[in-house]
C-alpha positions as CSV (number, residue, x, y, z in Angstrom):
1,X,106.4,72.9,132.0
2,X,105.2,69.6,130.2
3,X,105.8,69.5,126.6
4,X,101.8,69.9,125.8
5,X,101.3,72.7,128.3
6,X,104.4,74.0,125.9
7,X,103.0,73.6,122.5
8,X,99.5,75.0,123.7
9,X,101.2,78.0,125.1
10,X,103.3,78.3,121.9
11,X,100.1,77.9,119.5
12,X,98.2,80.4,122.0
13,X,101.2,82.9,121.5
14,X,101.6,82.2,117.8
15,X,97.8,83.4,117.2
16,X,98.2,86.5,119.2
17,X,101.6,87.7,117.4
18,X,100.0,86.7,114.2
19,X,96.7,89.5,115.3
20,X,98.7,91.6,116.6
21,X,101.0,91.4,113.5
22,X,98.2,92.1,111.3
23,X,97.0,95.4,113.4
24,X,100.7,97.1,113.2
25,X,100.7,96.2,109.6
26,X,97.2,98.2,109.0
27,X,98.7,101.0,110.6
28,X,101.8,101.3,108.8
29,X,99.7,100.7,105.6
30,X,97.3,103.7,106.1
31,X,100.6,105.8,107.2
32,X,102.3,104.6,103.7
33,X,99.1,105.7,101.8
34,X,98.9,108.8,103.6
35,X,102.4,109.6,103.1
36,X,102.4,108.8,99.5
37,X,104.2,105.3,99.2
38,X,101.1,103.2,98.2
39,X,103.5,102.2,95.1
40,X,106.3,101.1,97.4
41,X,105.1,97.2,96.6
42,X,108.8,95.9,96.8
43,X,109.2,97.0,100.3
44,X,106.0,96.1,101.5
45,X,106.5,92.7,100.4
46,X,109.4,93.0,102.4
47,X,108.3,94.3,104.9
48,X,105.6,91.6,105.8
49,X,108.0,88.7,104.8
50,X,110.1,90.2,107.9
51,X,107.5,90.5,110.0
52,X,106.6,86.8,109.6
53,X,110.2,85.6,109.8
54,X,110.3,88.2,113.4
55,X,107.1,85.7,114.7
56,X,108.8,83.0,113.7
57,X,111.5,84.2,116.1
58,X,110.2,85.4,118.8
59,X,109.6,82.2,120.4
60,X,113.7,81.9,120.9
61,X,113.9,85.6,121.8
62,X,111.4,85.1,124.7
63,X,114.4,81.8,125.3
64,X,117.2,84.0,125.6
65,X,115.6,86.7,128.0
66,X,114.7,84.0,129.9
67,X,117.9,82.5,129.9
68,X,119.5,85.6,131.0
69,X,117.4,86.2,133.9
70,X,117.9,83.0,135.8
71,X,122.1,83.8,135.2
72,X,121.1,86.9,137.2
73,X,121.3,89.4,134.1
74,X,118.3,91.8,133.3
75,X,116.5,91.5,136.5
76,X,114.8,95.0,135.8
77,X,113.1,93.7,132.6
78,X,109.8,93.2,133.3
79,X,107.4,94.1,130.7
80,X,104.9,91.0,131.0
81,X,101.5,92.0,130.7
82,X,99.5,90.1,133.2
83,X,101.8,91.6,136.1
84,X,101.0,95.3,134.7
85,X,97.5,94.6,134.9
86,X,97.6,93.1,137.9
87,X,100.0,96.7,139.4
88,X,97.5,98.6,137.5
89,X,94.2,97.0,139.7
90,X,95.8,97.5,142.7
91,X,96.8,101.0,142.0
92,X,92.6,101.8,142.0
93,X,92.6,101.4,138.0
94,X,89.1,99.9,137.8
95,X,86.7,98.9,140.3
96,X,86.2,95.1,140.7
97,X,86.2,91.9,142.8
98,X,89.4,90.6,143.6
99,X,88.2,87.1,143.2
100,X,86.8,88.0,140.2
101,X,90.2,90.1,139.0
102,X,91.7,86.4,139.7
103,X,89.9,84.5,137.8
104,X,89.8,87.3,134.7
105,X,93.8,87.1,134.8
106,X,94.2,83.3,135.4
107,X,92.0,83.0,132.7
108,X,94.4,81.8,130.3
109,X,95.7,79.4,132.7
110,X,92.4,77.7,133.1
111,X,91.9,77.5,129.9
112,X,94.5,75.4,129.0
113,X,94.5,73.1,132.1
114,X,91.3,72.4,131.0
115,X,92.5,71.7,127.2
116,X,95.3,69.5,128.3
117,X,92.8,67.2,130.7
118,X,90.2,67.6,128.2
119,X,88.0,68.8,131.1
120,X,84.7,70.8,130.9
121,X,82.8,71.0,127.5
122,X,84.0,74.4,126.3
123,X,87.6,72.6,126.5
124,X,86.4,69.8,124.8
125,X,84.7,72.0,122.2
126,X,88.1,73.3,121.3
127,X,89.9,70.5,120.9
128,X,86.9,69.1,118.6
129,X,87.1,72.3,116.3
130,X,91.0,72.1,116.5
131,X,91.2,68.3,115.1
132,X,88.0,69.2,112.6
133,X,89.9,72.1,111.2
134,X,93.5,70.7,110.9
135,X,92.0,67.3,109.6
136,X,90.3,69.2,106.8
137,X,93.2,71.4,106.2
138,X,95.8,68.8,105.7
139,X,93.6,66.5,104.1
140,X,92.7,70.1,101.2
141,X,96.6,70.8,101.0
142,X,97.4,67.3,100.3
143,X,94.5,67.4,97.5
144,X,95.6,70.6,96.0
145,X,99.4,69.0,96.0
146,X,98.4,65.5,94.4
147,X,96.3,67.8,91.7
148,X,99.4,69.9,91.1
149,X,101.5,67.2,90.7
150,X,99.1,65.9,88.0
151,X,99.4,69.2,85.9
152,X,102.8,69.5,86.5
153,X,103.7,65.7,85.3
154,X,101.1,65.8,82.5
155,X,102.9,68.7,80.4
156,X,106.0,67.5,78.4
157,X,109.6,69.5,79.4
158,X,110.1,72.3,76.5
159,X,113.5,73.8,78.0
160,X,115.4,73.9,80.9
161,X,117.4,76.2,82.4
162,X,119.6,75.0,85.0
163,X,117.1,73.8,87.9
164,X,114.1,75.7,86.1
165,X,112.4,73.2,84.1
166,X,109.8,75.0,81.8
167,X,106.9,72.9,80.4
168,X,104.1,72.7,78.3
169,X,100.6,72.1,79.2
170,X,97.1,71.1,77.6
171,X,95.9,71.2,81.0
172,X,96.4,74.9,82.1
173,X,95.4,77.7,80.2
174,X,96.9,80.2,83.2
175,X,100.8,80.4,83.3
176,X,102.7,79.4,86.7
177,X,105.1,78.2,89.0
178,X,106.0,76.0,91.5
179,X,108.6,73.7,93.1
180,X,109.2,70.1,93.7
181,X,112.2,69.3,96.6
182,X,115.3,70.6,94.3
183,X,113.7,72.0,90.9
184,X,111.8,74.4,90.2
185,X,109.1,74.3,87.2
186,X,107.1,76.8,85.4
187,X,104.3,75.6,83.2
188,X,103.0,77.4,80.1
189,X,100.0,76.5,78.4
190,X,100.3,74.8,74.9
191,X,98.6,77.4,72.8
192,X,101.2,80.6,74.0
193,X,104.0,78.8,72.3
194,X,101.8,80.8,68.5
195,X,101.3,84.0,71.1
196,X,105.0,85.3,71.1
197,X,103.8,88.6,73.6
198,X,102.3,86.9,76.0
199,X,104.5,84.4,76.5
200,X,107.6,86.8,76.6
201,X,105.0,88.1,79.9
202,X,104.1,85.3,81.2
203,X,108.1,84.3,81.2
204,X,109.2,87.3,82.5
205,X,106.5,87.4,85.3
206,X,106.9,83.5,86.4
207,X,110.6,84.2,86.8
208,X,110.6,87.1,88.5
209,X,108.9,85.2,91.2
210,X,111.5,82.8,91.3
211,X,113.9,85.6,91.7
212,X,111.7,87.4,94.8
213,X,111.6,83.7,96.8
214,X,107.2,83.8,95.8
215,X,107.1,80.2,95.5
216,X,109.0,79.3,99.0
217,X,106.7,81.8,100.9
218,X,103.7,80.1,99.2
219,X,104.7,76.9,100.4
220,X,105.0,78.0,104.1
221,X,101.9,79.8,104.2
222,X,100.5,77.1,102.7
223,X,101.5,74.4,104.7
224,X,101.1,76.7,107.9
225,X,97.3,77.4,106.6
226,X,95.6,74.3,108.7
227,X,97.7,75.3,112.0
228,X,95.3,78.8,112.2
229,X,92.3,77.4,110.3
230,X,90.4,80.0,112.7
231,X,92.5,82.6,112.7
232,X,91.2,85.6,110.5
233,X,94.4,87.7,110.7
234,X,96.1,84.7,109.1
235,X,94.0,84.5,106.4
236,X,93.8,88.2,106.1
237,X,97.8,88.3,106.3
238,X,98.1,85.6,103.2
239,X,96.0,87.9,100.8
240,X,98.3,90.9,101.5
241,X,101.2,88.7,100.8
242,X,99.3,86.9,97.9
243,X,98.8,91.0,96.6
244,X,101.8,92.7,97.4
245,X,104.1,89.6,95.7
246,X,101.7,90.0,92.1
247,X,101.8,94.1,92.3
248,X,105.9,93.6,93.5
249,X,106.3,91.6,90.6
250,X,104.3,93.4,88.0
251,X,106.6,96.7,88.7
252,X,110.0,94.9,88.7
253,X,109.4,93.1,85.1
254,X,108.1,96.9,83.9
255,X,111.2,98.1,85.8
256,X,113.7,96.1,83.7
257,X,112.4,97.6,80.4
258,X,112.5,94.7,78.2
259,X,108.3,94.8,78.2
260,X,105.9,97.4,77.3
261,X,103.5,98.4,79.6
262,X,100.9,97.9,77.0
263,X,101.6,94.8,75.6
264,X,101.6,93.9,79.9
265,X,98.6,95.1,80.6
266,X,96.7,93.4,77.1
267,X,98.4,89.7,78.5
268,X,96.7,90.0,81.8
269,X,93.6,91.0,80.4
270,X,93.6,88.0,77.9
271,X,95.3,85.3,80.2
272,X,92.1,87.0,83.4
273,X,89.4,85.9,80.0
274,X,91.0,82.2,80.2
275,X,91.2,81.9,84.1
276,X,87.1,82.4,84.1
277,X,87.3,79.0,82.2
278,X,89.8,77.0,84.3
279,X,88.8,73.7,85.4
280,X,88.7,72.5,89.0
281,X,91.8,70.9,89.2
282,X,93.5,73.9,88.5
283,X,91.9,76.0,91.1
284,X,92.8,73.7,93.9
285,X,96.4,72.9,93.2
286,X,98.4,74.6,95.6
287,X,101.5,75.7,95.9
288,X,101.7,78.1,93.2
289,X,101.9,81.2,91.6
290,X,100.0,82.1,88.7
291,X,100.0,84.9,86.2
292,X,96.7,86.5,87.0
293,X,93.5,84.9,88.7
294,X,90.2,85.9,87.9
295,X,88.7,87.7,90.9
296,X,84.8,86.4,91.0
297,X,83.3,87.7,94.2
298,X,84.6,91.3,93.1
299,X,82.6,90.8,89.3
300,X,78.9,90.1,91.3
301,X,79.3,92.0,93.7
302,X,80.6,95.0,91.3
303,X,84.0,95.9,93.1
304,X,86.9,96.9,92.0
305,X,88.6,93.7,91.3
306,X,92.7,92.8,91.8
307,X,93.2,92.7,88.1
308,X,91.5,96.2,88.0
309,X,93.9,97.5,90.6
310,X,97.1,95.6,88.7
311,X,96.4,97.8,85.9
312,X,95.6,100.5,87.6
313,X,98.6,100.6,89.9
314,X,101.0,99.7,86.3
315,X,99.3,102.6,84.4
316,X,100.7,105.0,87.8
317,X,103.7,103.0,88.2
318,X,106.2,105.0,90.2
319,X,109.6,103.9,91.2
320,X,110.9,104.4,94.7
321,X,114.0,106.2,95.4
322,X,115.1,105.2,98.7
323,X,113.8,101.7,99.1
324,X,116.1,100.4,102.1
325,X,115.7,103.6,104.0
326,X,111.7,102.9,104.0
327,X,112.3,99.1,104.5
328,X,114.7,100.2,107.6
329,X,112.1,103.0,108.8
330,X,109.2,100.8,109.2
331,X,110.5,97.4,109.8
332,X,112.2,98.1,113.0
333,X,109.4,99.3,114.9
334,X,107.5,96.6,113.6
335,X,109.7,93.9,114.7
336,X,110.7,95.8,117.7
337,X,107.0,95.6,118.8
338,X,106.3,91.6,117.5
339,X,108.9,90.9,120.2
340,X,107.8,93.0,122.7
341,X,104.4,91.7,122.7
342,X,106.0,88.1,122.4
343,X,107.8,88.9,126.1
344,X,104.5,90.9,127.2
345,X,102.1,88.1,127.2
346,X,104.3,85.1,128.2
347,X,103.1,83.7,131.6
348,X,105.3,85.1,135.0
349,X,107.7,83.0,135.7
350,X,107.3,83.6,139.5
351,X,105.2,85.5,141.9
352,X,105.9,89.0,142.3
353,X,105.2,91.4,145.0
354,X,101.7,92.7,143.2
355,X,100.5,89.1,142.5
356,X,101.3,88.2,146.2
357,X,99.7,91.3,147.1
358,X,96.7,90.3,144.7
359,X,96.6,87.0,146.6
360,X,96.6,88.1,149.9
361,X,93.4,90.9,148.9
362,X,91.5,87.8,147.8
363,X,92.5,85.6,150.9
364,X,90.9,88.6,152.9
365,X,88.1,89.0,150.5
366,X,86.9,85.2,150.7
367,X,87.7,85.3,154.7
368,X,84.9,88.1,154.8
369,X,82.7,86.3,152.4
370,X,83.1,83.0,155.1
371,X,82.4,85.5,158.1
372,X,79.5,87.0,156.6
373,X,77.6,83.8,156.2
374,X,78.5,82.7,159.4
375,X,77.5,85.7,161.0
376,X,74.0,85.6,159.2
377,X,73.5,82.1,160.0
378,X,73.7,82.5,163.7
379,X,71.2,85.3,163.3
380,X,69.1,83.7,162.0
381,X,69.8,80.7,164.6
């Protein structure tokens, strides 16, 4: 395989994990809710970090089982897709034309023949959309760095704590965090330093994402974000992480006991009143991870907002008694069926019996198409 026809394949399977990621994790959301777990936050964090790190993976998984076949080991495994479909056809499934079966299956295949010669418009339509959305999205992410960087380098170094550098800012009035290669930095605005309760929150909250690894995640997502510009479940995926890491966060600081749940709940509510007065600068700069954001689609459209459903969720906060057991219960099937699907929809490798047998039903199928025309034009001859 050429190394484009490679990365194609790879993107194509990428995008299909990452939806089919996303479906499992709906599932195992509604069975948490139903089951009563809605406030396991931690391990839903967890959970999905896992998940990713599985997709991540599964490329070199697919690697290794291939690997092992050609040394003659698991011969039996066969759980690619395309050849059940194709078993399940010629079993009398469904009713259809072989040729057209053909083309249905080797649909894929075309698809990216054509991508890589850049042949046929719909091909050529991709690749437009592909270098539209990726030059957009690296040309936003390095924006929203070079803007963080400004905010960052503008605020004046107050303490520091090791790698942690914590500053001061005139131009923030939201608390956050981010990263540079080696330190880490979380900026405060100015005025909290005469606000002693919510800067004891907004501390304890900033580094409690340093603790959970927040900042790192956002930088991957981040910097993956132009790669699956069109990919919903990607999008989709980020908010859960974006919400689980904030709720995650909100119940460990509560769980350590040093803050009231009050005096919480008052600093996101004053800290939300600022964010509706940030300036653009800070609402592009990206990487970070900020205190509380101001959700403005939910206030017109007069939803519930996140900050609502903070509160709510700290107000009912319960702890979780067997974390690791959940984490264990659910992550295994999930990651147990990322890598199944990852082996499922990778192309054969060689022609098996059914797909010879497929062949040979449209060889016989176009032979009769050739012999009915002939037939009708000597008739009519």
């Amino acid at each position: 395989m050429i190394p484009g026809e490679a990365l194609l394949n790879a993107f194509i399977n990428a995008n299909i994990l990452i939806f089919v990621a996303y479906l499992l994790w709906l599932a195992v959301r509604f069975a948490l809710n139903r089951g009563g777990l809605q406030h396991s936050h931690a391990t839903q964090l967890k959970l999905l970090n896992t998940v990713f790190v599985a997709i991540i993976l599964s490329p070199f998984l697919v690697l290794a089982l291939g690997t092992l076949q050609s040394n003659g080991y698991a011969k039996s495994v066969n759980v690619n897709l395309s050849d059940m479909v194709v078993a399940y056809y010629l079993n009398g499934g469904f009713e259809m034309q072989a040729t057209e079966f053909e083309r249905l299956v080797n649909l894929r295949h075309t698809f990216m023949n054509n991508v890589i010669n850049a042949a046929g418009w719909v091909a050529l339509c991709a690749i437009a959309a592909f270098l539209v959305s990726m030059a957009i999205g690296t040309l936003r992410l390095c924006y929203s760095v070079i803007c963080l960087f400004r905010i960052v380098s503008a605020g004046y170094t107050w303490r520091r704590i090791g790698r942690i550098h914590l500053r001061l800012s005139d131009r923030t009035l939201v608390p956050f965090s981010t990263r540079g290669l080696r330190n880490y930095y979380v900026v405060i605005p100015s005025h909290m330093l005469g606000q002693r309760q919510e800067l004891a929150v907004s501390l304890a909250h900033e580094f409690q994402h340093l603790r959970q690894g927040d900042i790192e995640w956002e930088i991957i997502l981040e910097a993956l974000k132009p790669f699956f510009f069109f990919n919903p479940a990607y999008h989709a995926w980020k908010r859960q992480v974006e919400n689980l890491r904030e709720l995650s966060c909100d119940a460990e600081v509560l769980r350590r006991g040093r803050i009231d749940v009050r005096a919480y709940c008052d600093t996101l509510l004053s800290v939300c009143q600022q964010t509706l007065r940030k300036d653009r600068m800070f609402v592009v700069a990206v990487p970070k991870v900020t205190l509380v954001t101001a959700d403005r689609s939910a206030l017109r459209d007069g939803k519930m907002s996140f900050l609502q459903h903070r509160i709510t969720a700290l107000l009912d906060l319960r702890h979780l008694r067997r974390p690791r057991l959940l984490y264990a219960v659910t992550v295994m099937p999930m990651a147990a069926a990322i890598f199944l699907t990852a082996v499922a929809i990778q192309r054969p490798a060689d022609w098996s019996q059914d797909r010879l047998m497929l062949s040979t039903v449209v060889n016989l199928e176009r032979l009769d198409e050739i012999n009915r025309l002939s037939t009708f034009g000597r008739i009519r001859n």
